[in-house]
C-alpha positions as CSV (number, residue, x, y, z in Angstrom):
1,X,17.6,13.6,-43.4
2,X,17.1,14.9,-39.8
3,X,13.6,16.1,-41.2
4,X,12.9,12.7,-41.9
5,X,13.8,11.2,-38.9
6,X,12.1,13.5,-36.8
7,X,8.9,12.2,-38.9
8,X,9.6,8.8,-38.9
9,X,10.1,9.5,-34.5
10,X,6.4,11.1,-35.0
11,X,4.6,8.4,-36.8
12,X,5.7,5.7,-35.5
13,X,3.2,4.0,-32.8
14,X,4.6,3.3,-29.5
15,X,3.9,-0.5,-29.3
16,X,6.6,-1.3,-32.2
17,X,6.2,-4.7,-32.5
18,X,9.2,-7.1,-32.9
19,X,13.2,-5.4,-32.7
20,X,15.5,-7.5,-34.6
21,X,19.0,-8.0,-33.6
22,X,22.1,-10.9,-33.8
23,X,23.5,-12.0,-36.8
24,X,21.2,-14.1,-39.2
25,X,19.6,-16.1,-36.7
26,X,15.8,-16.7,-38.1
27,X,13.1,-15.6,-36.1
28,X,9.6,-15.6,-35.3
29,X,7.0,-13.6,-36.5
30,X,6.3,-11.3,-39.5
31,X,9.6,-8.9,-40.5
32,X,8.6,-5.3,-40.1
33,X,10.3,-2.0,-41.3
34,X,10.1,1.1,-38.7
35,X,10.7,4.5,-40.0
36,X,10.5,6.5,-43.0
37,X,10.6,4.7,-46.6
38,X,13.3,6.3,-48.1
39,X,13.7,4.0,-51.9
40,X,13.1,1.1,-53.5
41,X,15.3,-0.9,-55.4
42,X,14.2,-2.0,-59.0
43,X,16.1,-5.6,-59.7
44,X,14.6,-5.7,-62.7
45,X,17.4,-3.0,-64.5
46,X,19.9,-6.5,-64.1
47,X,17.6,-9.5,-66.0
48,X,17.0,-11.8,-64.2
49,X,18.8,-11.8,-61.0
50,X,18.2,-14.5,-57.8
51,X,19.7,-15.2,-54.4
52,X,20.8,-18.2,-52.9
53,X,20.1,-18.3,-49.2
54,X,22.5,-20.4,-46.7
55,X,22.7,-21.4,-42.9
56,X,26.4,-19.3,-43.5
57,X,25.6,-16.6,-46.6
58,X,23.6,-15.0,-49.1
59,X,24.9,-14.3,-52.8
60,X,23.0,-12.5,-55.8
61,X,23.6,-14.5,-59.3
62,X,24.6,-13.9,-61.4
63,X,27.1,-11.2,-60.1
64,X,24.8,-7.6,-59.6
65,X,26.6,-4.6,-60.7
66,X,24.3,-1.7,-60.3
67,X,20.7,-1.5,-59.3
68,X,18.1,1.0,-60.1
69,X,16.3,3.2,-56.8
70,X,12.6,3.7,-57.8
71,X,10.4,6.2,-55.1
72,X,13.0,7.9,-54.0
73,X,12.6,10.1,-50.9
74,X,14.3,13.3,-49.3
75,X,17.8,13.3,-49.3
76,X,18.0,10.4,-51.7
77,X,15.8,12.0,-54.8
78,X,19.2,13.0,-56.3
79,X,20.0,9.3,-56.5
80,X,18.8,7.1,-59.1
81,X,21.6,4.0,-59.5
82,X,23.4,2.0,-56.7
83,X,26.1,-0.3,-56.9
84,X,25.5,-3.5,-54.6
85,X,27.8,-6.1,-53.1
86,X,27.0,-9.6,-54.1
87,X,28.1,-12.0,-50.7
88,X,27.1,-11.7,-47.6
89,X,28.5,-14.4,-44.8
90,X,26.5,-14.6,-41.8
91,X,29.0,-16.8,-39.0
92,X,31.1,-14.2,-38.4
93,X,29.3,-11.3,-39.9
94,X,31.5,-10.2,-43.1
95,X,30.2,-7.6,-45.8
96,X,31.9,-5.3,-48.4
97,X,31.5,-2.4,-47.3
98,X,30.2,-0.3,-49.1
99,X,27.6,-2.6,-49.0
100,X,26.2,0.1,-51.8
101,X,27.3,3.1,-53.3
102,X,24.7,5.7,-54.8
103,X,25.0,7.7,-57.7
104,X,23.7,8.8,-60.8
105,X,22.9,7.2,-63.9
106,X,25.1,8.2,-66.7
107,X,24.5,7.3,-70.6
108,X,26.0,4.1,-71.2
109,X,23.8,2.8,-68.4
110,X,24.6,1.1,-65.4
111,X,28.0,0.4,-66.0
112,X,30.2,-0.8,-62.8
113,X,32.8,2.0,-63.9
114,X,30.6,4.6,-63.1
115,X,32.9,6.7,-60.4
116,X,29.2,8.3,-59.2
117,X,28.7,4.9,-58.0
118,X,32.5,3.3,-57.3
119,X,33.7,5.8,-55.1
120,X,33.0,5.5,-51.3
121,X,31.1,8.5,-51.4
122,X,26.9,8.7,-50.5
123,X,26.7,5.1,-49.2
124,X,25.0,2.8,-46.9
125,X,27.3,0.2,-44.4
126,X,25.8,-2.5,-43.7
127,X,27.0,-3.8,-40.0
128,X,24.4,-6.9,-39.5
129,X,21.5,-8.9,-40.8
130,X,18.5,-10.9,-39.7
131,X,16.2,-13.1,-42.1
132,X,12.7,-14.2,-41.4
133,X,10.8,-17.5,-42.9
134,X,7.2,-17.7,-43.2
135,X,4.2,-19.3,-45.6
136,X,2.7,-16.8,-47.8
137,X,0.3,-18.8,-49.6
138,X,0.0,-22.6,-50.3
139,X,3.2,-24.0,-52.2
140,X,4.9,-20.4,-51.7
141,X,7.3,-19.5,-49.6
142,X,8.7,-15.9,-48.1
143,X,11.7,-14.8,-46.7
144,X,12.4,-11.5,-45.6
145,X,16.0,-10.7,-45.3
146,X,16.3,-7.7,-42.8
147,X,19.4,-5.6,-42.9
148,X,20.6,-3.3,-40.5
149,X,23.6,-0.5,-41.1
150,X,24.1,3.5,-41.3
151,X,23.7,5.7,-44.3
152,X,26.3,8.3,-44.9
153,X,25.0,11.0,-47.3
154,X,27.0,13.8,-47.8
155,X,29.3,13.2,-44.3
156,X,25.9,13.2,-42.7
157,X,25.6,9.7,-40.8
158,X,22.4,8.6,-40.1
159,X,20.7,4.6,-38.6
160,X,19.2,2.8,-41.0
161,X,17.5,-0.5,-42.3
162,X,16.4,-2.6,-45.0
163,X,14.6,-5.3,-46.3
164,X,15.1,-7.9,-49.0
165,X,11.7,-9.7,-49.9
166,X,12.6,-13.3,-51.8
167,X,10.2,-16.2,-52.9
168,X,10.1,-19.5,-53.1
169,X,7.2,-21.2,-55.2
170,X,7.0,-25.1,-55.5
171,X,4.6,-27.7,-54.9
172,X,4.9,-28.6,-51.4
173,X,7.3,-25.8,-50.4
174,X,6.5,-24.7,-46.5
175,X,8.7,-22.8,-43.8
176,X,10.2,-26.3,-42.6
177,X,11.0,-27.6,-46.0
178,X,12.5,-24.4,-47.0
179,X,14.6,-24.3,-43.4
180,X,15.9,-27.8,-44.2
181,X,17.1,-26.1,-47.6
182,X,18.8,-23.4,-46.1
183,X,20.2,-25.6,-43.7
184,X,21.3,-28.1,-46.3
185,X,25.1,-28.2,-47.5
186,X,23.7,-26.6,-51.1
187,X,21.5,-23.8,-49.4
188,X,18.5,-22.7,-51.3
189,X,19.4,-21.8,-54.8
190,X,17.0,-20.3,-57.3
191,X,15.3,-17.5,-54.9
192,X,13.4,-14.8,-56.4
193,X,13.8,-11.3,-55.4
194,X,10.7,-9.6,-55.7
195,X,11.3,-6.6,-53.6
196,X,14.2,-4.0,-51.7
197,X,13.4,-1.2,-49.6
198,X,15.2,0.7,-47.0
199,X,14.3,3.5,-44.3
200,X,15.8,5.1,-41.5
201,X,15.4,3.5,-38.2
202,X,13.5,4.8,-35.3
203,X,14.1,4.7,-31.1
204,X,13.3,1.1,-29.5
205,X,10.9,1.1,-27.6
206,X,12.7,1.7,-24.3
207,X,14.3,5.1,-26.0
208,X,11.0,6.1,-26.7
209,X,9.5,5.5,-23.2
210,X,12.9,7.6,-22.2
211,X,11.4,10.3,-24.7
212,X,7.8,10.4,-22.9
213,X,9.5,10.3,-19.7
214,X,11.5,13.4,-20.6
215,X,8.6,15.5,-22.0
216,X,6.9,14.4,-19.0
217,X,9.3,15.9,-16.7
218,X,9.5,18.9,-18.8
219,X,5.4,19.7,-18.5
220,X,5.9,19.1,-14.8
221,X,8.6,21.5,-14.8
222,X,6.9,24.5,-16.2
223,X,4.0,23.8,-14.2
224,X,5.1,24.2,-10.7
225,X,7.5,27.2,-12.3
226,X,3.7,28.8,-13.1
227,X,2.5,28.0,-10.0
């Protein structure tokens, strides 16, 4: 995992766009993920799952057991199952942790009592959340639920992020109408999840100016120690 974060460091350009941070507050502009993909998650392996997004929470329904990882990165490739909490509360913060549990799966499929994916071992914490609104097409909706939290894969504890892709399709449906929704004592019920991926997370921006300044000094260095 160090391998990919030294990667992720390397490819990432230095103008990195918008940092997220605070505790499900929307915000403006496009969500964007920094860093190195490291899976997918395949909703599909549950029927047919949605998410109801509040001003206070977001829950999966019906309850989600297990999820399926698909492309599968690094560290992770030994992984192909994870166990996923099903509430999140937003004011305060408060998540299961953890918030999932990967493991492998076994015959009878992806079974809750699988201890490869019940047992606090290989998991990610999630420790805040962000959530972005914004008009894909005419009549449909997007919100991108961005998660932050750190990934602890065999002892080894590393940053890391993720984002939730949902959809909202209906005749009229644009970011205010959907914000009065989510706003609304009901919340918006019925969401679509059409996509899950997390990576690791990468300096902000003022790390990485720290990082230039650094190598900076040290080319400075060795060139008055030649001279």
């Amino acid at each position: 995992m160090k391998n990919q974060i030294v990667a992720s460091i390397l490819a990432v350009p230095f103008a990195l766009g918008a940092v997220f941070a605070g505790a499900a507050n929307a915000f403006e502009g496009s969500a964007q993920l920094n860093g190195t993909p490291l899976f997918e998650l395949d909703w599909s392996t549950e029927g047919n799952t949605t998410a109801t997004l509040s001003s206070n929470s977001l829950t999966f329904t019906p309850d989600v057991a297990g999820v399926s990882l698909t492309s599968q990165t690094g560290d992770f490739l030994g992984f192909d199952i994870a166990q996923i909490q099903d509430v999140i509360t937003f004011d305060p913060f408060e998540a299961e942790n953890p918030f999932l549990d990967f493991g492998s799966v076994i015959p009878e499929g992806l079974s809750p009592t699988n201890s490869t994916i019940n047992d606090g071992e290989n998991v990610f914490i999630l420790t805040d959340l962000d959530y972005d609104v914004r008009q894909v097409a005419t009549n449909l909706v997007g919100i991108d639920i961005i998660l932050y939290g750190d990934f602890n894969i065999g002892g080894e504890v590393t940053s890391g992020q993720g984002l939730f892709t949902l959809q909202y399709a209906q005749n009229g449906a644009t970011v205010d109408s959907v914000n009065a929704q989510i706003n609304s004592d009901t919340g918006l019920e019925g969401l679509a999840l059409s996509g899950a991926v997390f990576t690791t997370s990468v300096p902000e921006p003022t790390a990485l100016f720290g990082i230039g300044v650094f190598a900076t000094g040290l080319v400075a260095s060795r060139r008055q120690k030649k001279s």
